[in-house]
C-alpha positions as CSV (number, residue, x, y, z in Angstrom):
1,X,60.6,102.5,88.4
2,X,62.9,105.1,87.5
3,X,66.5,104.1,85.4
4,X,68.6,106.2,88.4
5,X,66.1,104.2,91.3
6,X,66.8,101.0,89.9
7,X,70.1,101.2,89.2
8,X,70.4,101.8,92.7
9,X,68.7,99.0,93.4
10,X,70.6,96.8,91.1
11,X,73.4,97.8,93.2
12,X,72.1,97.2,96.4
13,X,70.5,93.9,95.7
14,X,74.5,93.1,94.1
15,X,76.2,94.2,97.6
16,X,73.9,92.0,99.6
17,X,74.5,89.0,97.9
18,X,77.9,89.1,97.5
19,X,77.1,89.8,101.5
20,X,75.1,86.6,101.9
21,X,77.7,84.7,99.9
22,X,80.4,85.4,102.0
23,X,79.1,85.2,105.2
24,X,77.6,81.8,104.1
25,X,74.0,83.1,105.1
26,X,72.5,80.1,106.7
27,X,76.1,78.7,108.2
28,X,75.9,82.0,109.5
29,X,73.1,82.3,111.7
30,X,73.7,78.4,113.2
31,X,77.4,80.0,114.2
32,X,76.0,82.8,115.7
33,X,73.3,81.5,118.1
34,X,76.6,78.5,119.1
35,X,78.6,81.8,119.8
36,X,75.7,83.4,121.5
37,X,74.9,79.7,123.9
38,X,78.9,80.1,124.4
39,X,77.9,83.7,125.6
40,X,76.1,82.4,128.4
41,X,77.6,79.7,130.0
42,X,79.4,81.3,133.0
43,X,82.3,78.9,132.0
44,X,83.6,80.6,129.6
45,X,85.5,83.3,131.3
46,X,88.1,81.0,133.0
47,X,89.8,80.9,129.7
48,X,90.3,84.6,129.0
49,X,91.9,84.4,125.5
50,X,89.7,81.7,124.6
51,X,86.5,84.2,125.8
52,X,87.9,86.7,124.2
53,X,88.3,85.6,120.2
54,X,84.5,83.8,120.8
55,X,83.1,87.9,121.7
56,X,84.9,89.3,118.9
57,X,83.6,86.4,116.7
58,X,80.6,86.7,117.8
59,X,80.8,90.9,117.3
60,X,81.7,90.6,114.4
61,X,79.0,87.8,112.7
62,X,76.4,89.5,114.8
63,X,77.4,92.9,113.1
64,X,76.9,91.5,109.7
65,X,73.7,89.9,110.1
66,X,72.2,92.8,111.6
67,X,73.6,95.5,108.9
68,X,72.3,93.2,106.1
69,X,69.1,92.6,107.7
70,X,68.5,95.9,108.0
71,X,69.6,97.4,104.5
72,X,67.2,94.3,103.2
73,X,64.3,95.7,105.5
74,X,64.9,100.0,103.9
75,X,65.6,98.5,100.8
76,X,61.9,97.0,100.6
77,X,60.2,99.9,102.6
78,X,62.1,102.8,100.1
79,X,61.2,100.6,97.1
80,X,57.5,100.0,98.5
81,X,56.7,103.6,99.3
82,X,58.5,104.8,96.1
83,X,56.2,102.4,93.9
84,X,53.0,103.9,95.5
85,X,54.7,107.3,95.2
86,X,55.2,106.9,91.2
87,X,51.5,105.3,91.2
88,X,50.1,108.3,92.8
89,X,52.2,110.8,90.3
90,X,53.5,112.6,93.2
91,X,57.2,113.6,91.6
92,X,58.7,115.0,94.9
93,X,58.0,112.2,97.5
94,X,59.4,110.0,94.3
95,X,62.8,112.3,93.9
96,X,63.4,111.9,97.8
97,X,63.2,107.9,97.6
98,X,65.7,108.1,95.0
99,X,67.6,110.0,97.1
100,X,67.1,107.5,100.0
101,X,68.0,104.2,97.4
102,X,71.0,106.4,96.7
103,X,71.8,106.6,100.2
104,X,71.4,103.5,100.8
105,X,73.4,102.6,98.0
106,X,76.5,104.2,99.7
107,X,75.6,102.6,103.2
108,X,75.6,98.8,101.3
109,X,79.0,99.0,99.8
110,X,80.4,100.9,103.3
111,X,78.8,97.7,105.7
112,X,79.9,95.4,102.3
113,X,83.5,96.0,102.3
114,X,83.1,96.5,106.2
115,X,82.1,92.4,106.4
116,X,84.4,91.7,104.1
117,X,87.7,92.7,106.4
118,X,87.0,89.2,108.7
119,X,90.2,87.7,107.5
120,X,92.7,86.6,110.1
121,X,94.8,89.7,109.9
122,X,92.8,91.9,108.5
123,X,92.2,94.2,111.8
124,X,96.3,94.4,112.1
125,X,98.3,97.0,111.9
126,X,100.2,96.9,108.0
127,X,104.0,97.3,106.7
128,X,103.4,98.5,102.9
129,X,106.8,98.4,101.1
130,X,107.7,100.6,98.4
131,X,110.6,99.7,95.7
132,X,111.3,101.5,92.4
133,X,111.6,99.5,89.3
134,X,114.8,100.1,87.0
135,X,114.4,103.3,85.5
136,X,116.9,105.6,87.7
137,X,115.3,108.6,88.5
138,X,112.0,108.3,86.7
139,X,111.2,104.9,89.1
140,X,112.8,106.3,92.1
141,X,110.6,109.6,91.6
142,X,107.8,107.0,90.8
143,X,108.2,105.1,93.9
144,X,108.1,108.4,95.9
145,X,104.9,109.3,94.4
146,X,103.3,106.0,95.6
147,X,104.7,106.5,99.0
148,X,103.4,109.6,99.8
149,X,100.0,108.4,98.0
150,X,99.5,105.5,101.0
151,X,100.8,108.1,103.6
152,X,98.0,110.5,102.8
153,X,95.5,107.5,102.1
154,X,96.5,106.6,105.6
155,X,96.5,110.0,107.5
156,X,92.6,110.0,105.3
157,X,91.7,107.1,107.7
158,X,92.9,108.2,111.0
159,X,95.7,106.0,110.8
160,X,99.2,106.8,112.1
161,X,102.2,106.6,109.8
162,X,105.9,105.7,110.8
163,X,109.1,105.2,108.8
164,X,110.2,102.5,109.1
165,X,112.9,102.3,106.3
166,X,113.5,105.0,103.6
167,X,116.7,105.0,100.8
168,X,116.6,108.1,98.9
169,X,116.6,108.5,95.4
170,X,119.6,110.1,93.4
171,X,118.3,112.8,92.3
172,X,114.6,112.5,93.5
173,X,112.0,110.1,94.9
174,X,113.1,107.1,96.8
175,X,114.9,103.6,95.2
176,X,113.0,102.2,98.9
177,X,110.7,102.9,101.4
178,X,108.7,100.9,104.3
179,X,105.6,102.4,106.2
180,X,103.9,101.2,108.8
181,X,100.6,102.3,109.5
182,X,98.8,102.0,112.7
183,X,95.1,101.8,112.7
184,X,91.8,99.8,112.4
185,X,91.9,97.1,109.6
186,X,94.7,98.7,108.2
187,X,95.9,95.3,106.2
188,X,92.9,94.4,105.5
189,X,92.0,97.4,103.8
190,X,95.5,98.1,102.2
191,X,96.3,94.0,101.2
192,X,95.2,94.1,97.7
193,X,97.5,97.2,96.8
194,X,100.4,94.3,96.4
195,X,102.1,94.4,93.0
196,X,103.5,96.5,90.3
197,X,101.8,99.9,89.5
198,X,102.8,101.7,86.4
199,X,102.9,105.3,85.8
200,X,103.0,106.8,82.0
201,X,103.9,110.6,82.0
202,X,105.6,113.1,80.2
203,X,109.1,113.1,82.0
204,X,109.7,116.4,84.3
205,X,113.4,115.2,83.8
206,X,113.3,114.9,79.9
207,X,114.8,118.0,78.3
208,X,113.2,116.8,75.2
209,X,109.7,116.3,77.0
210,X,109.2,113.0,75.9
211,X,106.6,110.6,77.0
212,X,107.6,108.1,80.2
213,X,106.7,104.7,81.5
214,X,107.9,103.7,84.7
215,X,107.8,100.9,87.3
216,X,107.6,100.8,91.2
217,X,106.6,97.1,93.2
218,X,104.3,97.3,96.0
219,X,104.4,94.6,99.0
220,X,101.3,94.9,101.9
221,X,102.1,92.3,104.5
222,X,100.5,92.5,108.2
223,X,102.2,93.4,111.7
224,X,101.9,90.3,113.7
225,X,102.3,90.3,117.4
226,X,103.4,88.4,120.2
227,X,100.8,85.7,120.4
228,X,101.4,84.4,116.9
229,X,104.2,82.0,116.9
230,X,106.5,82.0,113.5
231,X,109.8,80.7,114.0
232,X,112.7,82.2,112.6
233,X,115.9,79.7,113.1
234,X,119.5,81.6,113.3
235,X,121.3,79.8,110.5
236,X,118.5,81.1,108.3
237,X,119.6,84.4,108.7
238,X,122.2,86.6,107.0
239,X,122.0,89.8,108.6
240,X,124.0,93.6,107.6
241,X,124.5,96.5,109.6
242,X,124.9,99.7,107.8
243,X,124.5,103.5,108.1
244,X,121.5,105.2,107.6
245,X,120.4,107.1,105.0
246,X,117.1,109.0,105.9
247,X,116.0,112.2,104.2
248,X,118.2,114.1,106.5
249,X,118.8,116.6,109.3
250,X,119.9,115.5,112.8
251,X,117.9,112.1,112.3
252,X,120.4,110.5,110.2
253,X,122.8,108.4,112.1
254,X,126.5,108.9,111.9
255,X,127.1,105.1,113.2
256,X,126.4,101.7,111.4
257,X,123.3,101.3,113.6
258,X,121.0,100.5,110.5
259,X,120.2,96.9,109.8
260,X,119.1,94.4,107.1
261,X,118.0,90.9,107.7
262,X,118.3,88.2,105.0
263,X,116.1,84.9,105.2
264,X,118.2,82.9,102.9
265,X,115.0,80.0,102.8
266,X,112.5,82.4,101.5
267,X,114.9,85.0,100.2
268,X,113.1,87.6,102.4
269,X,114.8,90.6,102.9
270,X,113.8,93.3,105.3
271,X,115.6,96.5,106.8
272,X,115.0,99.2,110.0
273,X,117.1,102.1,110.3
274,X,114.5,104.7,112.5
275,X,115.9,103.7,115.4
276,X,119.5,105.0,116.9
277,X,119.7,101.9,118.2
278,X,121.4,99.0,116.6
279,X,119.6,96.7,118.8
280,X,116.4,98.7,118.7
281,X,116.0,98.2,114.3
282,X,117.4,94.6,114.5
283,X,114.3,94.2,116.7
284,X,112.1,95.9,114.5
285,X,113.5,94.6,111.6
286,X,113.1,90.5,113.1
287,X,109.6,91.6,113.4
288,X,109.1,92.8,109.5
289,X,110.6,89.3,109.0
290,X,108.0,87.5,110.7
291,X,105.5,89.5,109.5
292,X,106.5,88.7,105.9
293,X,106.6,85.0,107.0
294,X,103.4,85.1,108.5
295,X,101.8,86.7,105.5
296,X,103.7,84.3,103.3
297,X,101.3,81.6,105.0
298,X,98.2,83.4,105.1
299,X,98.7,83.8,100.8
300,X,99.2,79.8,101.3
301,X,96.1,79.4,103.3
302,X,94.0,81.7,100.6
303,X,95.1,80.2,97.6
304,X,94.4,76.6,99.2
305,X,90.7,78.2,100.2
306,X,90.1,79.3,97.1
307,X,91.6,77.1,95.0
308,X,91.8,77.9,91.2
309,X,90.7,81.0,91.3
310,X,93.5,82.3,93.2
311,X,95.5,80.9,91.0
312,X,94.5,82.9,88.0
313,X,94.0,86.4,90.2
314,X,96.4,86.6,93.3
315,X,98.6,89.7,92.7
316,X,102.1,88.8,93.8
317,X,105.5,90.0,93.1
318,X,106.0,91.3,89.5
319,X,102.2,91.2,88.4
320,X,100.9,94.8,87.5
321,X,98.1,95.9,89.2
322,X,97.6,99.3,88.1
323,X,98.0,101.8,85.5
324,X,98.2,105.7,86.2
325,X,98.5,107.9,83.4
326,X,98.8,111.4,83.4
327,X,99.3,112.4,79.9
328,X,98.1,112.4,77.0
329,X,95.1,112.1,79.1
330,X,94.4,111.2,82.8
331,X,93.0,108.2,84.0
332,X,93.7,105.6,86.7
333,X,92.9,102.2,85.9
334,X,92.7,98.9,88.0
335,X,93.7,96.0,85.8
336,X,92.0,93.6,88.2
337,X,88.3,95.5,88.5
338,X,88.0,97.4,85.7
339,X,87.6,100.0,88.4
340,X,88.7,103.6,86.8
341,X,89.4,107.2,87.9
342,X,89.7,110.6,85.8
343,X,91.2,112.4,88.5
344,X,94.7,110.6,89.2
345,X,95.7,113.8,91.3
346,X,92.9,112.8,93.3
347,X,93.9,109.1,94.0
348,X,97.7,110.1,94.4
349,X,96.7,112.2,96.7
350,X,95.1,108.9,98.5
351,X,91.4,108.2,97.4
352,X,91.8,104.6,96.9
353,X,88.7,103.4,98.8
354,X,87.2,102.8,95.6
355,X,90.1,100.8,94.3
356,X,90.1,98.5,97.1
357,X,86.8,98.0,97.7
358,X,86.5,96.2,94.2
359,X,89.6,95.1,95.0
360,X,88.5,93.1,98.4
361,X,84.8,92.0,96.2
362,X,86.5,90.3,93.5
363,X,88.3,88.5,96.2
364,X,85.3,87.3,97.5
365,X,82.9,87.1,94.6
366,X,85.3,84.8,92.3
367,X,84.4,87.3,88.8
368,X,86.9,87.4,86.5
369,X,87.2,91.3,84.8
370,X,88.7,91.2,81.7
371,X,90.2,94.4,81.3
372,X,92.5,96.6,78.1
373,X,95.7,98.1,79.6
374,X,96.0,101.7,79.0
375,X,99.2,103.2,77.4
């Protein structure tokens, strides 16, 4: 077999375990045919809600199974007729099942990371929160960099992308910024982008043109809705009105309708100012709150789950995640995966898919990367 055919395979064979890992192959398929019995029984339906989490449980598992079966079952047929192919010296027929492992290749980490999204909020809607580290200018323009990266990596996926909360820089960038993006497993795609990323450049603000490192703090947490209960008690909160400070023109309010919410317990602090409405961002901003709250719990639940790996990988607040360097050289580098990119243009301009793909594996897999920071 060919180097570039097996390495294809190698990769394959690598996405469908992890695969069978996660799903807990055999645990799997007994859960499914209870989901599908469940299915059945005309009783069911007179609990609605209840009816409705068994379908899209059951969806979902039903989903995965199939889509690994069936990369297992064109894995062995490409492999098969590509063996006979190379037996029979017939080069072309053997080119296109490299060409079809590649494919498949492709298709196995797509329906891999696909199975992966099964957490509890991983199909919600997602606030990412942008701050700039101290620096001044070079953070704030930093932090406006990695905001407009997520909007585009956003706008890539179909997803819509509203302001939520924005504090221009001084002289460029932003010192703060909240998104939220609306769209199909938008956390559970964008939850691993939590933490510090550091960009090294030579300074479009230096007169002298000197090299610059500078700091901005990512936070992913998931919109939660109505049916999740998280209580919030009054005492708890400290909460500001101020005005707003958007980017400009006739959105920016001329009255103190902008608010921030402080929960002194957890030290949480969230702000809205898109609305014109006082009432309206105190809303929005009570629901950022329990959003934080909420994902506050699932980190909880995760690290209890997995124990002491999480300890020794969860990215939180002030851990740096990634490294972005434009010059001397380019390269992007995930300090996580190992996961690298010599086109940083391309990944601010949002290609990250590859970035959290590894991202959500390692997750999953439990392999520790040891990886070099870059300077």
């Amino acid at each position: 077999m060919r180097a570039e055919a097996q390495a294809h395979i190698d990769q394959i064979n690598d996405a469908l375990a992890l695969l069978r890992r996660f799903l807990d192959w055999d645990r799997a398929l007994r859960r499914l045919d209870e989901l599908n019995a469940k299915v059945e029984d005309p009783s069911l339906w007179n609990d609605p809600k209840a009816a409705q989490e068994v379908m899209r449980e059951r969806r979902r598992l039903d989903e995965a199974i199939a889509a690994t079966r069936a990369i297992e079952s064109e894995l062995n047929d490409t492999v098969e007729l590509t063996e006979m192919a190379e037996a029979e010296g017939d080069d072309a027929m053997v080119s296109d099942g490299v060409a079809a492992l590649a494919a498949l290749a492709a298709r196995s980490e797509r329906d891999k990371v696909k199975a992966l999204l099964a957490g509890e909020a991983d199909a919600n809607n997602t606030y990412i929160e942008v701050n700039a580290g101290a620096g001044g200018t070079e953070s704030q323009d930093w932090a406006g960099m990695l905001q407009r990266m997520y909007s585009r990596w956003a706008e890539r996926h179909g997803m819509k992308v509203e302001l939520v909360d924005y504090h221009g820089g001084e002289q460029a960038g932003i010192k703060s910024a909240t998104l939220l993006l609306r769209g199909e497993n938008a956390y559970g795609y964008a939850k691993t982008e939590s933490g510090v990323h550091r960009l090294v450049r030579i300074s479009p603000y230096d007169s002298a043109a000197r090299r610059h490192t500078s700091f901005a703090s990512v936070w992913v947490y998931p919109e939660v809705d109505d049916d999740i209960d998280i209580e919030v008690l009054d005492k708890d909160l400290k909460i500001d009105t101020y005005r707003s400070s958007g980017a400009g023109g006739q959105h920016v309010n001329t009255t103190d309708s902008a608010v921030r919410i402080t929960h002194i317990p957890s030290g949480i602090v969230v702000a809205c100012q898109n609305q014109r409405s006082q009432h309206k961002n105190r809303a929005e901003a009570m629901k950022q709150l329990k959003a934080r709250l909420y994902e506050q719990e699932l980190q909880k639940r995760e690290a209890d789950a997995m124990a002491g790996y999480a300890a020794k990988t969860e990215i939180g607040w002030g851990h740096q995640i990634r490294s972005y360097v434009l010059q001397p050289y380019q390269l992007v580098k995930d300090l996580r995966t190992g996961v690298t990119s010599t086109a940083p243009s391309d990944v601010l301009d949002g290609d990250l898919d590859s970035f959290m793909a590894a991202a959500l594996s390692q997750r999953v897999s439990g392999e520790q990367v040891e990886v070099e920071d870059v300077d």
